[in-house]
N, C-alpha and C positions, 0 to 999 in steps of 0.2 A: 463594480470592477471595470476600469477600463481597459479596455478590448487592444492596449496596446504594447511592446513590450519594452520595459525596461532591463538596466543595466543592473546586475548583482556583482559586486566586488567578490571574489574566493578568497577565504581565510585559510580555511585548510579543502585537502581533497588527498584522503586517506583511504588506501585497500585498507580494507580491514577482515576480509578471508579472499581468496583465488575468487579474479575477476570481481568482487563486490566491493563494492569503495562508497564511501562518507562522504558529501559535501558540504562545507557549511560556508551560507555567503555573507555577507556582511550589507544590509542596505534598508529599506522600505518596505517591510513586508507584511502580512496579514493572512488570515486564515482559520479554518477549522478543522479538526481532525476528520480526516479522511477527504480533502479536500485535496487538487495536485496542481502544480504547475508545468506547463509546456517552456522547456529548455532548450539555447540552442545555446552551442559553443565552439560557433565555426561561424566564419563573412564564406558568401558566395551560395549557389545553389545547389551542391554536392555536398553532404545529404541535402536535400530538399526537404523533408519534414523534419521537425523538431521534435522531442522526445518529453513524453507525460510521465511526469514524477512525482511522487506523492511527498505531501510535509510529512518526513520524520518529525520534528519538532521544530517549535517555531519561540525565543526565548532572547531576550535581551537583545534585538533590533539583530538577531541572527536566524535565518533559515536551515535547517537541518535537511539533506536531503540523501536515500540511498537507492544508488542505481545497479545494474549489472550492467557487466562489459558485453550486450551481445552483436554489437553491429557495427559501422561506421562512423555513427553520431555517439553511442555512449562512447567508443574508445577514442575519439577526439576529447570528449569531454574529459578522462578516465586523465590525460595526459596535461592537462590546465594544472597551474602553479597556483600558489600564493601570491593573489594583486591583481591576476589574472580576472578580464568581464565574463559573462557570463551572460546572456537574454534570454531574459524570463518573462512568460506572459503567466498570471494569474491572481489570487487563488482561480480554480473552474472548479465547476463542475457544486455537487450536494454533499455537503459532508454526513457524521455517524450523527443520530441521535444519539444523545449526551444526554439527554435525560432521564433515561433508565436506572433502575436500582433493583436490588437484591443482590443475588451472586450470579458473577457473569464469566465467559465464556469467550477469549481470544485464540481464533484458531488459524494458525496460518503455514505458507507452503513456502519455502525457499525467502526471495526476496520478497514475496509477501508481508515478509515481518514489517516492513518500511512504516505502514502509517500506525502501528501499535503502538509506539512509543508517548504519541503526543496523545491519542486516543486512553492508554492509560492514565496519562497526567493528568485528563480531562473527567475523567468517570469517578465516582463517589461510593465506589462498591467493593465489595469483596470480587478478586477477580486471578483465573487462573489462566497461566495461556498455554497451550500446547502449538508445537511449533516443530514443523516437520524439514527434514532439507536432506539434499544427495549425501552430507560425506557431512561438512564442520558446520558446526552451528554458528552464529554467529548473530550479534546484536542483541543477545538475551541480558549481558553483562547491567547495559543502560536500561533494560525494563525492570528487571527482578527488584528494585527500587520500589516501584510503583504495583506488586503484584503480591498475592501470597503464596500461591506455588507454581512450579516451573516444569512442565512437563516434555519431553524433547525425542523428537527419534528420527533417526536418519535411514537411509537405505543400503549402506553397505555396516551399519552399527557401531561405526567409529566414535557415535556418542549417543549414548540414552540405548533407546529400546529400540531393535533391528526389525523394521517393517516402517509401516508409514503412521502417521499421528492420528489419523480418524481412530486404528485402532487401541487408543489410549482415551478415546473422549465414548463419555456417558451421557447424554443430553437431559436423562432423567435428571442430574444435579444440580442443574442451570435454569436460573430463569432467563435470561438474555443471553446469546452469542452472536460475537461479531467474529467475520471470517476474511480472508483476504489472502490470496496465491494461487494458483493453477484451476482453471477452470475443473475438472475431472474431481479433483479434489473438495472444490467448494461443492460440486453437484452432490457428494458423498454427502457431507454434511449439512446440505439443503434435505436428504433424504432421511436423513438419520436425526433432524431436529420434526421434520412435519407432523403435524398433528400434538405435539410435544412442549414445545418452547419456541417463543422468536429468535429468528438468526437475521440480522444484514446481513448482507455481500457484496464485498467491494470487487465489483470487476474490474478487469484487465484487459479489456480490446483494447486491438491496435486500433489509435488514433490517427488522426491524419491534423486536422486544422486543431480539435480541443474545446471548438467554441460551439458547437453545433450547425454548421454550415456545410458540412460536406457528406452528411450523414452516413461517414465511411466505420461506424464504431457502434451499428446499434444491435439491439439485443432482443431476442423476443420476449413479453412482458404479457401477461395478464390484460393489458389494456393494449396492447399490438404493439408495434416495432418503436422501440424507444430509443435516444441518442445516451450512451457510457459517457460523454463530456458531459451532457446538459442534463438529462434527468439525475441520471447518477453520477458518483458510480458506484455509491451504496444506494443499493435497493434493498427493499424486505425478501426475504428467501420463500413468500408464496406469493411473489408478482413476476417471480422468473419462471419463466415457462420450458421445465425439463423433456429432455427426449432419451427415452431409452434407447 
């Protein structure tokens, strides 16, 4: 990967629930599920850091990409047309092992769903996801495809089951899960697969450079303080080192 950033054309850049929007770019691009690119979509130094996104999916010389609007850089980006550049530095980072099999286990929180979609297209298995978020679900439409059931629950019960998604998952059932959204959440289900089944977890620190230079993104690990760009940002769920 060179360490330097190109241009992506925007085809479309679609809300697709409150604050959460689709991008798809049109250019050169490569990757593995769970893998993310750092985005800018602004000249000048205001934001100064550029924003880690994960491949939604990556298919016909097009990048899939889904972000939330929570700052200055995504809602520059949130506001880019069709035609509109885009600079992207990546793939980064480790993507999911993809070579697991049996029946597996996708659990994710909010925009967590993001790198499910390519990671489903990519896996050979019986595979169910439960998918947790505030209020509307969102993004399930393009997995259920790739999935045999669909399990969902929000926090005020606007769709599926009123609480949060751990309490809908069994670990007993699963031989592999992969997890991806809110720290506090994946912690639940690092606890509730141990001793159990394998879980990755795609973490979500905040980045700063992406590349591992600034080691503002690391995380404690079983083997000491690791970089979320560069080791990971999937790790196994017993190299993360939990704190009650």
């Amino acid at each position: 990967m060179a360490e330097t950033y190109k241009d992506g054309i925007i085809y479309s850049n679609t809300e697709i629930s409150p604050n959460i929007y689709e991008i798809i770019l049109e250019g050169d691009f490569e990757g593995k599920p769970g893998q993310f690119y750092m985005v800018r979509g602004w000249n000048g130094l205001d934001p100064f850091l550029p924003r880690p996104i994960s491949i939604a999916d990556l298919e016909n010389g097009r990048i899939k990409l889904l972000y939330e609007v929570r700052g200055k850089g995504t809602h520059i980006i949130s506001k880019l047309k069709k035609g509109d550049k885009l600079s992207i530095l990546g793939p980064l980072g480790n993507g999911f092992n993809i070579k697991e099999e049996g029946k597996i286990a996708l659990i994710t929180g909010g925009v967590g769903i993001a790198p499910m979609l390519y990671l489903a297209k990519n896996l050979f298995a019986e595979i169910d996801i439960f998918s947790g978020f505030r209020s509307n679900a969102y993004f399930l439409d393009q997995i259920r495809p790739y999935v045999k059931n669909t399990f969902i629950a929000t926090e005020d019960g606007s769709t599926g089951h009123k609480g949060f998604v751990t309490e809908l998952f069994d670990p007993s059932k699963y031989d592999v899960v992969y997890t991806c959204g809110p720290t506090p959440m994946m912690e639940v289900v690092m606890k509730m697969c141990k001793g159990k089944v394998p879980v990755y977890v795609s973490m979500e620190n905040r980045m700063a450079c992406g590349i591992g230079a600034c080691l503002g993104c690391t995380v404690e690990t079983t083997r000491g303080m690791e970089r979320v760009c560069k080791e990971g940002p999937v790790f196994k769920g017993e190299e993360v080192v939990l704190h009650d």
